[in-house]
N, CA, C and O atoms as a Tripos MOL2 file, in Angstrom:
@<TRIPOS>MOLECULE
protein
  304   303    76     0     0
PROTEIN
NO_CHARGES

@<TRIPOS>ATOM
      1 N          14.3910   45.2720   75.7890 N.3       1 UNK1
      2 CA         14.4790   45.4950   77.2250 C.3       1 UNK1
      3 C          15.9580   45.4290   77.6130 C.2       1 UNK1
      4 O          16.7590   44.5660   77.2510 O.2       1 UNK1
      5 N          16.1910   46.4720   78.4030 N.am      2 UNK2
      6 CA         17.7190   46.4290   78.7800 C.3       2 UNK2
      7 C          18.1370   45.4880   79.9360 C.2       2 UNK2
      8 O          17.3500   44.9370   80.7060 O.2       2 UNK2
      9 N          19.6060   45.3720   79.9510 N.am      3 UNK3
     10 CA         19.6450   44.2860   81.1810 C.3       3 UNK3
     11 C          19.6190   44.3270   82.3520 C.2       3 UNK3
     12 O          19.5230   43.2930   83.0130 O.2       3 UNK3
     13 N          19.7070   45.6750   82.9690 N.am      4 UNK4
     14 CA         19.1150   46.1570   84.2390 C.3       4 UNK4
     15 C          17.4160   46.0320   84.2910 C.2       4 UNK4
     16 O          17.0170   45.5770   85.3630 O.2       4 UNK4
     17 N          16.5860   46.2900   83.5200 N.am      5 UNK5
     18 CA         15.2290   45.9800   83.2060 C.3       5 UNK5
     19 C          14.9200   44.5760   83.7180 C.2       5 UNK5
     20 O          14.1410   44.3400   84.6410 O.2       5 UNK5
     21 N          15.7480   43.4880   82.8880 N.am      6 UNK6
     22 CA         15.6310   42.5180   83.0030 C.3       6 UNK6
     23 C          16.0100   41.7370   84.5200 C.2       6 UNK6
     24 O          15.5730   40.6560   84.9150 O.2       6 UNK6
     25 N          17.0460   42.7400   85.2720 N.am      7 UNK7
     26 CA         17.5780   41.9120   86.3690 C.3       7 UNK7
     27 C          16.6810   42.1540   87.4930 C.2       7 UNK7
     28 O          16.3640   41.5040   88.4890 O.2       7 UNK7
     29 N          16.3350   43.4350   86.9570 N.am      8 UNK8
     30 CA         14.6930   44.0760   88.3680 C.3       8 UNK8
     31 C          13.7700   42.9440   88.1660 C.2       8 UNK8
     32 O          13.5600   42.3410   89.2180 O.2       8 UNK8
     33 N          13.2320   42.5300   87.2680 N.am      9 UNK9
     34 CA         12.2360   41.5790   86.9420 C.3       9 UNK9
     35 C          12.0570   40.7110   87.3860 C.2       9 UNK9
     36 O          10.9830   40.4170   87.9100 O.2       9 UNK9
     37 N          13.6950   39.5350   87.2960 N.am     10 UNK10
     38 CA         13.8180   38.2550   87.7840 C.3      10 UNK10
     39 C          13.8310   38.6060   89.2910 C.2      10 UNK10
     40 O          13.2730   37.8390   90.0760 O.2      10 UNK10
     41 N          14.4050   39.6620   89.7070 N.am     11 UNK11
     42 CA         14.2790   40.1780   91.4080 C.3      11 UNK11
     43 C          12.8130   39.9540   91.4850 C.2      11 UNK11
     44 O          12.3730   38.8440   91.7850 O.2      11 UNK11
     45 N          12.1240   40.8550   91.2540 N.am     12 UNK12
     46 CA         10.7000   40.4760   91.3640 C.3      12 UNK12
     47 C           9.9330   39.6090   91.3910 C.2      12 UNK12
     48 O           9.1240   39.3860   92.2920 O.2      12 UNK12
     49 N          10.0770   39.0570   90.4850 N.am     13 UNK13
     50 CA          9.1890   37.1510   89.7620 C.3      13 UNK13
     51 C           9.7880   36.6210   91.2770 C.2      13 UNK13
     52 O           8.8950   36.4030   92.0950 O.2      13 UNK13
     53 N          11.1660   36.3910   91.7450 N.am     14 UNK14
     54 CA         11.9550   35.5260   92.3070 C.3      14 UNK14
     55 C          10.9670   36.0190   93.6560 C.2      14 UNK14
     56 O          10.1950   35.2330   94.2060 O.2      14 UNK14
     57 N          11.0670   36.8610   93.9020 N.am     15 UNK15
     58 CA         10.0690   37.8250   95.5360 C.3      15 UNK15
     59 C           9.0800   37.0760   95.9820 C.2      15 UNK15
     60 O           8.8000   36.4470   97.0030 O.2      15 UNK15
     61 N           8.3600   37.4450   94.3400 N.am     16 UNK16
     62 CA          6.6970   37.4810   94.9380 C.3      16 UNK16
     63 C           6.9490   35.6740   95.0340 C.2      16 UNK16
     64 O           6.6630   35.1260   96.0990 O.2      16 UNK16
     65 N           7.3520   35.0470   94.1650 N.am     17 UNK17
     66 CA          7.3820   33.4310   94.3800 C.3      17 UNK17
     67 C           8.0770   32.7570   95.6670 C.2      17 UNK17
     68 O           7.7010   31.6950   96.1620 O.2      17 UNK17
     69 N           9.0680   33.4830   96.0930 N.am     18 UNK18
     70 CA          9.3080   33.4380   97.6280 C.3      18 UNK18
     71 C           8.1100   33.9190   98.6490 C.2      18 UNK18
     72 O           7.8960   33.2620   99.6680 O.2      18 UNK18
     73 N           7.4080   34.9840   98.3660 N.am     19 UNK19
     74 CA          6.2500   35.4740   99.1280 C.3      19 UNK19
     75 C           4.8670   34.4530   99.0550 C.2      19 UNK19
     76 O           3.8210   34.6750   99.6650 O.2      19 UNK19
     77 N           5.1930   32.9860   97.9310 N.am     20 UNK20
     78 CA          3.7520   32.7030   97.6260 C.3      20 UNK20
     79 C           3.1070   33.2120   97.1470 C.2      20 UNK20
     80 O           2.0590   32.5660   97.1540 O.2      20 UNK20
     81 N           2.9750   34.2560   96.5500 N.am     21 UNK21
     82 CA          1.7410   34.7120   95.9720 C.3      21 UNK21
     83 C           2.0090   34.7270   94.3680 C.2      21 UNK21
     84 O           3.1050   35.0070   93.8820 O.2      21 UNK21
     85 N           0.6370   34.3240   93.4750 N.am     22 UNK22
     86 CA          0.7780   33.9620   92.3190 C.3      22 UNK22
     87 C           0.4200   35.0920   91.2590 C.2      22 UNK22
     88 O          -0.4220   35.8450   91.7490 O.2      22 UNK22
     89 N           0.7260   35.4020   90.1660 N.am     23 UNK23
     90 CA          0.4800   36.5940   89.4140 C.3      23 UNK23
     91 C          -0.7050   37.4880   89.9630 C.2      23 UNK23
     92 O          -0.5800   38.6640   90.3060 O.2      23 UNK23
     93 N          -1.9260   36.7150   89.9940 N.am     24 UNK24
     94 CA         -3.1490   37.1220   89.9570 C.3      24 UNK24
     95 C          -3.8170   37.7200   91.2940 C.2      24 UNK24
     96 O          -4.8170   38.4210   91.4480 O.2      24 UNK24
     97 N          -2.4560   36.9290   92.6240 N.am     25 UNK25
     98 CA         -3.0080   37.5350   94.1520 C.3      25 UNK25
     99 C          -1.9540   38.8350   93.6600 C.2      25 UNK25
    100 O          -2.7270   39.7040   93.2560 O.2      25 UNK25
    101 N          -0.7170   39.2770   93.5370 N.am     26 UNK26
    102 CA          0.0220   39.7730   93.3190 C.3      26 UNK26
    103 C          -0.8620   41.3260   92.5430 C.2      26 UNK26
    104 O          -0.8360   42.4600   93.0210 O.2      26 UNK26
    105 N          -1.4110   40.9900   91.5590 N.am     27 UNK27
    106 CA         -2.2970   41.9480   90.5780 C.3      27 UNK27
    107 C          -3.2480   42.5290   91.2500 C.2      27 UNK27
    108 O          -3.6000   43.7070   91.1940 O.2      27 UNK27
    109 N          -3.6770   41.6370   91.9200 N.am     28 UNK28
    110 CA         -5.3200   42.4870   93.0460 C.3      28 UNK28
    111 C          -4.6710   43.3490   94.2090 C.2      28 UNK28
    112 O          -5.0690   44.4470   94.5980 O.2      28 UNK28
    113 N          -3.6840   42.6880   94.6400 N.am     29 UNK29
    114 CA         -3.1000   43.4210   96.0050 C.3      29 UNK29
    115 C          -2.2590   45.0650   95.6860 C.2      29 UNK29
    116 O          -1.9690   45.8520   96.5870 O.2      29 UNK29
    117 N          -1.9960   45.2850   94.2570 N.am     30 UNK30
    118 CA         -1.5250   46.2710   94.2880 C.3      30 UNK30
    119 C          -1.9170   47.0880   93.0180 C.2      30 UNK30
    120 O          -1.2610   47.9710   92.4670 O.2      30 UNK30
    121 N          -3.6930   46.3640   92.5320 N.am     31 UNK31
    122 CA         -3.9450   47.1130   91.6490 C.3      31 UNK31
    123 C          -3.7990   46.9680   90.1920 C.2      31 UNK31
    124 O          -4.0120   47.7620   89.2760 O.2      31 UNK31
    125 N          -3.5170   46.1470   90.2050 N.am     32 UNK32
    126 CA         -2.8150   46.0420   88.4870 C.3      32 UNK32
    127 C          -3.7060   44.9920   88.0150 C.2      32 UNK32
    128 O          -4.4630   44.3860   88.7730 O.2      32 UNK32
    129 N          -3.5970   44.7210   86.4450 N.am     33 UNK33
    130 CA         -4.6720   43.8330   86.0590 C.3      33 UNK33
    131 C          -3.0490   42.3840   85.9560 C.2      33 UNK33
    132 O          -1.8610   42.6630   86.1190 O.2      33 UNK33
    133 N          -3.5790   41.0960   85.6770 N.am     34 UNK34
    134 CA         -2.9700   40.0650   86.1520 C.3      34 UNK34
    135 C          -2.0480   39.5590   84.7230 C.2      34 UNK34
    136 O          -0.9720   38.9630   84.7130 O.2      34 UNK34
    137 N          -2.9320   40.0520   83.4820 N.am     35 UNK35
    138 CA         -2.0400   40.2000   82.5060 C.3      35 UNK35
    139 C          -0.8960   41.2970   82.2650 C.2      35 UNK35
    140 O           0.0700   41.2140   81.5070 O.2      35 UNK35
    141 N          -1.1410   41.9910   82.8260 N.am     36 UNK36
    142 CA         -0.4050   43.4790   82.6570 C.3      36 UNK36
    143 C           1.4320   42.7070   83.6210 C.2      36 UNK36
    144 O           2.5670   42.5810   83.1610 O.2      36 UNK36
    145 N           0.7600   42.3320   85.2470 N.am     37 UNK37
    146 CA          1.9970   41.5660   85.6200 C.3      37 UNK37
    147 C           2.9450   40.2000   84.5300 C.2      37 UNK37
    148 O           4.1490   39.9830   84.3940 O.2      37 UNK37
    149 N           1.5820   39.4580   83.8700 N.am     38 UNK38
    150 CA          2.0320   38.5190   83.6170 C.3      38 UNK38
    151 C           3.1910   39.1470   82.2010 C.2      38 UNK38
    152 O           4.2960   38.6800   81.9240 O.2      38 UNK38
    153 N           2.7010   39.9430   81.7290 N.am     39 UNK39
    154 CA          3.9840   40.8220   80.4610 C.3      39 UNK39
    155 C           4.7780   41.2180   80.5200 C.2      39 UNK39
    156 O           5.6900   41.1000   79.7020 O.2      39 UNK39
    157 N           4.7930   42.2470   82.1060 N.am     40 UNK40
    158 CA          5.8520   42.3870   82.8010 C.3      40 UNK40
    159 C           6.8410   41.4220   83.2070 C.2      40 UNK40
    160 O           7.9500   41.9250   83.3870 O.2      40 UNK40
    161 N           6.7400   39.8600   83.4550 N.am     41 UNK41
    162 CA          7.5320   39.1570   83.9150 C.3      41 UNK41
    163 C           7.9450   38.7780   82.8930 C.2      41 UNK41
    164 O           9.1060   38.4610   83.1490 O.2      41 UNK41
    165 N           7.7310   38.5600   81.6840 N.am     42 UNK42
    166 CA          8.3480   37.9230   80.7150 C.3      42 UNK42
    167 C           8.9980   38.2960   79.9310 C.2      42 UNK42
    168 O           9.8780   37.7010   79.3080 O.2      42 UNK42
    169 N           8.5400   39.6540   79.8370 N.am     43 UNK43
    170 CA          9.5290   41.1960   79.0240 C.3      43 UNK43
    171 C           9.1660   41.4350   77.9090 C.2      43 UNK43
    172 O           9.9560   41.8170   77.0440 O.2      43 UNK43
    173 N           7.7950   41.2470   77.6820 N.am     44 UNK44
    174 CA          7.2760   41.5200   76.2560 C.3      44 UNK44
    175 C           7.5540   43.2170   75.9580 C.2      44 UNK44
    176 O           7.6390   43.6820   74.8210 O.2      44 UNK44
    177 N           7.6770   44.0420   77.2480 N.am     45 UNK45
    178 CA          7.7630   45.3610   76.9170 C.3      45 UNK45
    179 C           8.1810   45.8070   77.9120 C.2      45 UNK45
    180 O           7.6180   45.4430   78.9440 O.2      45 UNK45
    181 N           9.1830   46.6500   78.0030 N.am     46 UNK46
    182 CA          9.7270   47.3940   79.4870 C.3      46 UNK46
    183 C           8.3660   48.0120   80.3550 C.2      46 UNK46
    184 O           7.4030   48.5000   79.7630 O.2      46 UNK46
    185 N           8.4290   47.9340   81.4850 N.am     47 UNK47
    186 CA          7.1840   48.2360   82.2410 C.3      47 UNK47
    187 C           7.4700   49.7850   82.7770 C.2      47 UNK47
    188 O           8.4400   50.4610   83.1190 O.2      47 UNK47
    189 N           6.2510   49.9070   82.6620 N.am     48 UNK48
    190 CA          6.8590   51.7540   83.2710 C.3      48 UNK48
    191 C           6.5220   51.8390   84.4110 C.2      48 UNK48
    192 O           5.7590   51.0290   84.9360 O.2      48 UNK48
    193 N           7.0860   52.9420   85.0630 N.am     49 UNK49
    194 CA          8.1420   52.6150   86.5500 C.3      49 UNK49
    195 C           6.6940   52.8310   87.5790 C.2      49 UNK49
    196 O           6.5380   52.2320   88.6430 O.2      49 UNK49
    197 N           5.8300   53.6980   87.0620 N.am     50 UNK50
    198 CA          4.5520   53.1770   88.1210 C.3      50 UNK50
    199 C           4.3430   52.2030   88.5230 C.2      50 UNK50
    200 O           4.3090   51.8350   89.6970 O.2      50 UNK50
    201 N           4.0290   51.1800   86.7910 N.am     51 UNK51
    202 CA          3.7910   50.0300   86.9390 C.3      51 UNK51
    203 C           4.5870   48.9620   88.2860 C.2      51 UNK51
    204 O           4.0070   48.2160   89.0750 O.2      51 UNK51
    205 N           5.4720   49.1280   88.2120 N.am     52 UNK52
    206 CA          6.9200   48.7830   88.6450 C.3      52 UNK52
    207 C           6.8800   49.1910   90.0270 C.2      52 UNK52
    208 O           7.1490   48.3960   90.9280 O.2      52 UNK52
    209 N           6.5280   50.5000   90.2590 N.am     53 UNK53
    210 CA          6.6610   50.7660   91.7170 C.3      53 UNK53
    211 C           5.3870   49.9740   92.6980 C.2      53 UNK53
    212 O           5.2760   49.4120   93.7880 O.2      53 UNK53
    213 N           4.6510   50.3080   91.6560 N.am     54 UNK54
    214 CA          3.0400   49.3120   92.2290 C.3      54 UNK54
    215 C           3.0140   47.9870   92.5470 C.2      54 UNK54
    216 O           2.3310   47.4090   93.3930 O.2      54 UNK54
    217 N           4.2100   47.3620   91.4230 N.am     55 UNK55
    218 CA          4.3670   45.8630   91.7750 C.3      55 UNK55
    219 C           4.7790   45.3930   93.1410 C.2      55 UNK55
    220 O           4.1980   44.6460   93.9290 O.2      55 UNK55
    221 N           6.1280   46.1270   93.2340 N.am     56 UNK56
    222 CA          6.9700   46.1440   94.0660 C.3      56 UNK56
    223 C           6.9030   46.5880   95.7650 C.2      56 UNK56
    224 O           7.6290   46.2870   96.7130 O.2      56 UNK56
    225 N           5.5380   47.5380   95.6370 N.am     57 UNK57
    226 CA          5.6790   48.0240   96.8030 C.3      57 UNK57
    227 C           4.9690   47.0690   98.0960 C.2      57 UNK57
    228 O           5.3250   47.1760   99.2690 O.2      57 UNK57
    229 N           3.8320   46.0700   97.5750 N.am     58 UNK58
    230 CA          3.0810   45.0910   98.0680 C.3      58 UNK58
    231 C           3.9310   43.7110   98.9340 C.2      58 UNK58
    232 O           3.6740   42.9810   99.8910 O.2      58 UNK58
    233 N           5.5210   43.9550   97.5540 N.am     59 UNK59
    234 CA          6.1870   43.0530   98.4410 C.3      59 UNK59
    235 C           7.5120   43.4290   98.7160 C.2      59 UNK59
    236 O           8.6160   43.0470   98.3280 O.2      59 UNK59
    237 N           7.0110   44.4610   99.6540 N.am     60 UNK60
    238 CA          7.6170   45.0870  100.5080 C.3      60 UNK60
    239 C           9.5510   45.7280  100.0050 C.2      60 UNK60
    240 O          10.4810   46.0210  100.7560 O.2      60 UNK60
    241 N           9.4910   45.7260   98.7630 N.am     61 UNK61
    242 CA         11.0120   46.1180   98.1800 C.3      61 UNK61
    243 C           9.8600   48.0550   97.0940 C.2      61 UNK61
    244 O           8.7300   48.3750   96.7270 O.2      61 UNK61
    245 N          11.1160   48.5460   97.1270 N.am     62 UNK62
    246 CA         10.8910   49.9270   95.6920 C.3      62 UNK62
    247 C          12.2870   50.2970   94.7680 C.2      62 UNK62
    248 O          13.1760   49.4720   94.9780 O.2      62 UNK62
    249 N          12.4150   50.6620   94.4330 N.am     63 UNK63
    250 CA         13.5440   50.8370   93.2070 C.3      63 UNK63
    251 C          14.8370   52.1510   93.9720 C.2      63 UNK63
    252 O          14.4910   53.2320   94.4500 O.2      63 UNK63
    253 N          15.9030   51.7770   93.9080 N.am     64 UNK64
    254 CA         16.6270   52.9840   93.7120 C.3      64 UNK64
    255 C          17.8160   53.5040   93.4680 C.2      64 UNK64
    256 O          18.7490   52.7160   93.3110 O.2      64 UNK64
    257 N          18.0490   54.8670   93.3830 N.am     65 UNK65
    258 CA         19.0380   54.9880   92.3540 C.3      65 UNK65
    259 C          20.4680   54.9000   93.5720 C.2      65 UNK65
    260 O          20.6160   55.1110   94.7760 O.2      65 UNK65
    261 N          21.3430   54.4540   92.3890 N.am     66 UNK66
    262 CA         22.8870   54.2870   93.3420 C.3      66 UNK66
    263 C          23.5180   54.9460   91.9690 C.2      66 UNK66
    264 O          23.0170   55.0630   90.8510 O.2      66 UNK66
    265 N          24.8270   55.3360   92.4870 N.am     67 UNK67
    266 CA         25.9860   56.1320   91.6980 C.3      67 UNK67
    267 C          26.3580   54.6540   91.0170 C.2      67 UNK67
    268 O          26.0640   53.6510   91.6670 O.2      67 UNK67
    269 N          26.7760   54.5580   90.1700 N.am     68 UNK68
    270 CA         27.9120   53.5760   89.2760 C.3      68 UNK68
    271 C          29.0060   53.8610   89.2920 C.2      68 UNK68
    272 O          29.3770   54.8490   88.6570 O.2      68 UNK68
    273 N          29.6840   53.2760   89.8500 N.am     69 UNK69
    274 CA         31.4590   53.4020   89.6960 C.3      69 UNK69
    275 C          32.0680   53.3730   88.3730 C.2      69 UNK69
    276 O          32.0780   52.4530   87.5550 O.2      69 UNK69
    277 N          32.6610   54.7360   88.2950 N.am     70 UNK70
    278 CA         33.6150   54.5990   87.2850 C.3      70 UNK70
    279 C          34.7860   53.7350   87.3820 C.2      70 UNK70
    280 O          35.5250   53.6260   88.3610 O.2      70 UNK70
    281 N          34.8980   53.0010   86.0160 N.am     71 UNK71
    282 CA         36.0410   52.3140   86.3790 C.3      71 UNK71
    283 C          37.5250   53.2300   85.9520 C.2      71 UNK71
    284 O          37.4110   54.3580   85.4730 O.2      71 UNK71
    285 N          38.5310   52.7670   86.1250 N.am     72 UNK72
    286 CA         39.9600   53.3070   85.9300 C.3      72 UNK72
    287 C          40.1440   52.4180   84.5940 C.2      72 UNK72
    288 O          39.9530   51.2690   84.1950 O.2      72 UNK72
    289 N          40.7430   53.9480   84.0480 N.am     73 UNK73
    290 CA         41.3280   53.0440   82.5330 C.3      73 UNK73
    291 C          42.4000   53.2540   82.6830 C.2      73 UNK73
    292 O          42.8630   54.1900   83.3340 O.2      73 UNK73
    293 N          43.1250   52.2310   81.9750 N.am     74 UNK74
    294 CA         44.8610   52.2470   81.9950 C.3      74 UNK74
    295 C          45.2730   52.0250   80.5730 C.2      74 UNK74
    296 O          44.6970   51.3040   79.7580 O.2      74 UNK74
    297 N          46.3290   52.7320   80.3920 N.am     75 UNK75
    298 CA         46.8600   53.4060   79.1820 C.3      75 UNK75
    299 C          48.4060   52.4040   79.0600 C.2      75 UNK75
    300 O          49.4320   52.7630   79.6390 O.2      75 UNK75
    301 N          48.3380   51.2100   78.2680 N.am     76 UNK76
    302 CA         49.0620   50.2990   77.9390 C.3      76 UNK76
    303 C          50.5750   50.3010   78.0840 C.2      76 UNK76
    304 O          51.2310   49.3250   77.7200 O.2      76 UNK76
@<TRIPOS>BOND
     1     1     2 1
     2     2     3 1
     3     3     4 2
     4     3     5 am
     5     5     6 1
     6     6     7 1
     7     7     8 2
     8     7     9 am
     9     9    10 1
    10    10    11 1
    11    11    12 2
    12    11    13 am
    13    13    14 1
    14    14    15 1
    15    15    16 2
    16    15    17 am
    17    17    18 1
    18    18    19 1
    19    19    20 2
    20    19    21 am
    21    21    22 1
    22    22    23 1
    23    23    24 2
    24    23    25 am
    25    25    26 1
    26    26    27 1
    27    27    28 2
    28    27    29 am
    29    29    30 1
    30    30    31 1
    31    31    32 2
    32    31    33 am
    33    33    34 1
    34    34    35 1
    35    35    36 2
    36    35    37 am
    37    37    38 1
    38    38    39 1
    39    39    40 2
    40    39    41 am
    41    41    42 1
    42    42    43 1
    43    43    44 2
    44    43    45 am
    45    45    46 1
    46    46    47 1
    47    47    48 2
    48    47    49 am
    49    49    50 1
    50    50    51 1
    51    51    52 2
    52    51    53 am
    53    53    54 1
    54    54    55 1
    55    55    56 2
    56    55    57 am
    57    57    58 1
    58    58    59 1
    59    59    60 2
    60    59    61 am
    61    61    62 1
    62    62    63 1
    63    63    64 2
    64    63    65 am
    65    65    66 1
    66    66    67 1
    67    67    68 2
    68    67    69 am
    69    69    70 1
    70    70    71 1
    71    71    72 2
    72    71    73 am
    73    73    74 1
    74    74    75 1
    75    75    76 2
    76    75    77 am
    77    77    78 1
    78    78    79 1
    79    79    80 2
    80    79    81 am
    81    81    82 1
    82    82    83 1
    83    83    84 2
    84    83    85 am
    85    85    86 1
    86    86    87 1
    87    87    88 2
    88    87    89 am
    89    89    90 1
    90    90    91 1
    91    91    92 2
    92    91    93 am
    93    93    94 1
    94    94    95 1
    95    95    96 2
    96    95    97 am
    97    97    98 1
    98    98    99 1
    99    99   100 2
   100    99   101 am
   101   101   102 1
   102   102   103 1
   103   103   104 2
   104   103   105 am
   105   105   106 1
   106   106   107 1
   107   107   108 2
   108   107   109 am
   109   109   110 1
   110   110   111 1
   111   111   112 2
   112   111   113 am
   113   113   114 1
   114   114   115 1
   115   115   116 2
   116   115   117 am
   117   117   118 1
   118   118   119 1
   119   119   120 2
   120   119   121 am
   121   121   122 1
   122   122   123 1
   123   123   124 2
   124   123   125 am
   125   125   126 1
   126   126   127 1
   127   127   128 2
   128   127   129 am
   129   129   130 1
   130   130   131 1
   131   131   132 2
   132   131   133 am
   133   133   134 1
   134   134   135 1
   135   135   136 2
   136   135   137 am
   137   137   138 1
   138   138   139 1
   139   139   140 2
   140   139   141 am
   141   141   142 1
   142   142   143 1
   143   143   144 2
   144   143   145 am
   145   145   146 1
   146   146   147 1
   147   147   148 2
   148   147   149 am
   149   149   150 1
   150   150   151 1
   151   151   152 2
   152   151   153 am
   153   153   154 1
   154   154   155 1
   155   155   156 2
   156   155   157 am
   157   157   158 1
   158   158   159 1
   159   159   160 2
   160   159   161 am
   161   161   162 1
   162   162   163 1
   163   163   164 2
   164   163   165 am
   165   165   166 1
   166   166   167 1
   167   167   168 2
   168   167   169 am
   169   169   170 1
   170   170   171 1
   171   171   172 2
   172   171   173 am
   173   173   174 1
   174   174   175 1
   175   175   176 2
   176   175   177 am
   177   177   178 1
   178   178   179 1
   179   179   180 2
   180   179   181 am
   181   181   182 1
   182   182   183 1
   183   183   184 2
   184   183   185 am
   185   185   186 1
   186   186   187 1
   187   187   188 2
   188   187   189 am
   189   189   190 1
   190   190   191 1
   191   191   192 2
   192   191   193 am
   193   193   194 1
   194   194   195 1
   195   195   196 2
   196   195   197 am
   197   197   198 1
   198   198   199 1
   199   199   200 2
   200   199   201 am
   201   201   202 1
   202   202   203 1
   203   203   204 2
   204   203   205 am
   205   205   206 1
   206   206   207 1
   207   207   208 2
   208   207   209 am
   209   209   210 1
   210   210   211 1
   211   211   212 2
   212   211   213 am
   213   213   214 1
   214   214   215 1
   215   215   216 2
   216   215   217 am
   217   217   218 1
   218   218   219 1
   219   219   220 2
   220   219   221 am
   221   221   222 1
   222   222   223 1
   223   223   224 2
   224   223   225 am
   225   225   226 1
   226   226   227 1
   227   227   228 2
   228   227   229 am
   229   229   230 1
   230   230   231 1
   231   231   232 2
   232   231   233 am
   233   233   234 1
   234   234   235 1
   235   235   236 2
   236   235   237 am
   237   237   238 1
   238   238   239 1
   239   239   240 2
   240   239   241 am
   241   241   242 1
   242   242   243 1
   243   243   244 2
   244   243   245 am
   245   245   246 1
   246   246   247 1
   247   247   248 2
   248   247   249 am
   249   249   250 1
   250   250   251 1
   251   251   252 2
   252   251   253 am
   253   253   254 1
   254   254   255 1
   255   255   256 2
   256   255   257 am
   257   257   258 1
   258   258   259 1
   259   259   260 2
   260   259   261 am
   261   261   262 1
   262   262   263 1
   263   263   264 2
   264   263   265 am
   265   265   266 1
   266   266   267 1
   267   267   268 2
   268   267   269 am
   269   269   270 1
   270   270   271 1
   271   271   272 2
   272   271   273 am
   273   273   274 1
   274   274   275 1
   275   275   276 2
   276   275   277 am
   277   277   278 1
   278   278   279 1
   279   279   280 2
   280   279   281 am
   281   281   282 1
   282   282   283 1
   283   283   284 2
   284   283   285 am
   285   285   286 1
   286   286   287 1
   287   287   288 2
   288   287   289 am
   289   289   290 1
   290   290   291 1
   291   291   292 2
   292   291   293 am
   293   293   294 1
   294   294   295 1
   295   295   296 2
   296   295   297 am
   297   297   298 1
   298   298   299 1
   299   299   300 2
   300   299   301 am
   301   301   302 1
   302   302   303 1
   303   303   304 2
@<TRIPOS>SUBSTRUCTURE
     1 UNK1         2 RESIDUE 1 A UNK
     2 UNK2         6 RESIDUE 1 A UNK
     3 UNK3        10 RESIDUE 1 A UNK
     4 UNK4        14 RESIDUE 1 A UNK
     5 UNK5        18 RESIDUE 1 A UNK
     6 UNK6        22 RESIDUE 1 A UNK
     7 UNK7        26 RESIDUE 1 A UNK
     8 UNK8        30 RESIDUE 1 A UNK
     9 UNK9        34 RESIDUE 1 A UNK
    10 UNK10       38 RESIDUE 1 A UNK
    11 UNK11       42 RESIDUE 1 A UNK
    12 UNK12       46 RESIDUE 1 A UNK
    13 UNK13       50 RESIDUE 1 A UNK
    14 UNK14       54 RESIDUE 1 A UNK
    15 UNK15       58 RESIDUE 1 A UNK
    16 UNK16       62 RESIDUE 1 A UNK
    17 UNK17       66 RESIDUE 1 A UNK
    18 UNK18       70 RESIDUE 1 A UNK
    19 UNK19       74 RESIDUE 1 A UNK
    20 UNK20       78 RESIDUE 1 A UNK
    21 UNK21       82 RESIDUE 1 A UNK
    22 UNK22       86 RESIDUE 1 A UNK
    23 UNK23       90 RESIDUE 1 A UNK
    24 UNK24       94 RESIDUE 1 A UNK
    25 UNK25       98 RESIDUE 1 A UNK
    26 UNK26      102 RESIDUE 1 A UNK
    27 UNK27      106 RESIDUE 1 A UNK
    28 UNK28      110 RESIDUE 1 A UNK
    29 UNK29      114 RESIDUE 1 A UNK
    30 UNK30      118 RESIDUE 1 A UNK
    31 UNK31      122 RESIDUE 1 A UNK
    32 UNK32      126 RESIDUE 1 A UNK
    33 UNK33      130 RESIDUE 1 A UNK
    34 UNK34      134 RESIDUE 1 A UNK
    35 UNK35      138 RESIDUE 1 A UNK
    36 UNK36      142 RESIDUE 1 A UNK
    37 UNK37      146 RESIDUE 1 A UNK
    38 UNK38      150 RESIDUE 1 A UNK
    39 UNK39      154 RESIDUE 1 A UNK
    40 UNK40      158 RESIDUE 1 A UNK
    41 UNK41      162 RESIDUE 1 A UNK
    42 UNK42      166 RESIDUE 1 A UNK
    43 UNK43      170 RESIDUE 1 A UNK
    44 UNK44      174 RESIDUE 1 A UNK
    45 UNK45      178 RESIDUE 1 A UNK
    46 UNK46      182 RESIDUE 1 A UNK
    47 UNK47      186 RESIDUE 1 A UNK
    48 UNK48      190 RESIDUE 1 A UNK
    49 UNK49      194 RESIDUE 1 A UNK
    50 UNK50      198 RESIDUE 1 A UNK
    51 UNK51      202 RESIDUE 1 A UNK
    52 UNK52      206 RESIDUE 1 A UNK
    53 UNK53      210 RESIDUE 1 A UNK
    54 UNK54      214 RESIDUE 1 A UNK
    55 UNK55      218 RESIDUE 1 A UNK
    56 UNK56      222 RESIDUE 1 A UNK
    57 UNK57      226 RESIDUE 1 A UNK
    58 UNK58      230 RESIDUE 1 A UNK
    59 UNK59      234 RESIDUE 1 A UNK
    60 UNK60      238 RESIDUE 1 A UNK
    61 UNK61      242 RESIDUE 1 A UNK
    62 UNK62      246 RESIDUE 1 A UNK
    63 UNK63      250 RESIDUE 1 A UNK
    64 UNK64      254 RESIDUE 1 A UNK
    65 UNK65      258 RESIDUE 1 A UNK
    66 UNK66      262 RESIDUE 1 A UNK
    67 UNK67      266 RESIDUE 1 A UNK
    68 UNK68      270 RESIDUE 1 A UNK
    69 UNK69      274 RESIDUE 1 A UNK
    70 UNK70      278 RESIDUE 1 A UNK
    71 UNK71      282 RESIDUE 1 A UNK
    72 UNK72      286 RESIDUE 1 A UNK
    73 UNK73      290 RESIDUE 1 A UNK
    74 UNK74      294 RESIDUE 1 A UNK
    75 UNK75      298 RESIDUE 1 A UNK
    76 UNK76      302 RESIDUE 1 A UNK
């Protein structure tokens, strides 16, 4: 799992546990089975972005894309 993967995740876990709600209210409210979240949080396997959008959309955040800044290289 990459480390952007990983930083969406802890965003997430960190959400729904601010929102109160525990894997399993989390899983019913947007469809998903409660193990499927619980794999997702731990990173047994990158989650695919349905998955992901489904999680996410219940508590009230969705994913999106931004430009990355190139940085300036300098020549010694």
């Amino acid at each position: 799992m990459s480390e952007i993967e990983k930083e969406v995740i802890r965003a997430m876990v960190k959400i729904r546990e601010e929102q109160g709600l525990s894997q399993a209210e989390l899983a019913e409210i947007c469809q998903l089975k409660q193990p499927a979240i619980a794999r997702m949080e731990r990173g047994v396997h990158s989650p695919q972005i349905g998955s992901l959008l489904r999680a996410l959309a219940p508590l009230g955040y969705t994913l999106q894309i931004v430009a990355i800044e190139k940085q300036a290289s300098f020549d010694g």
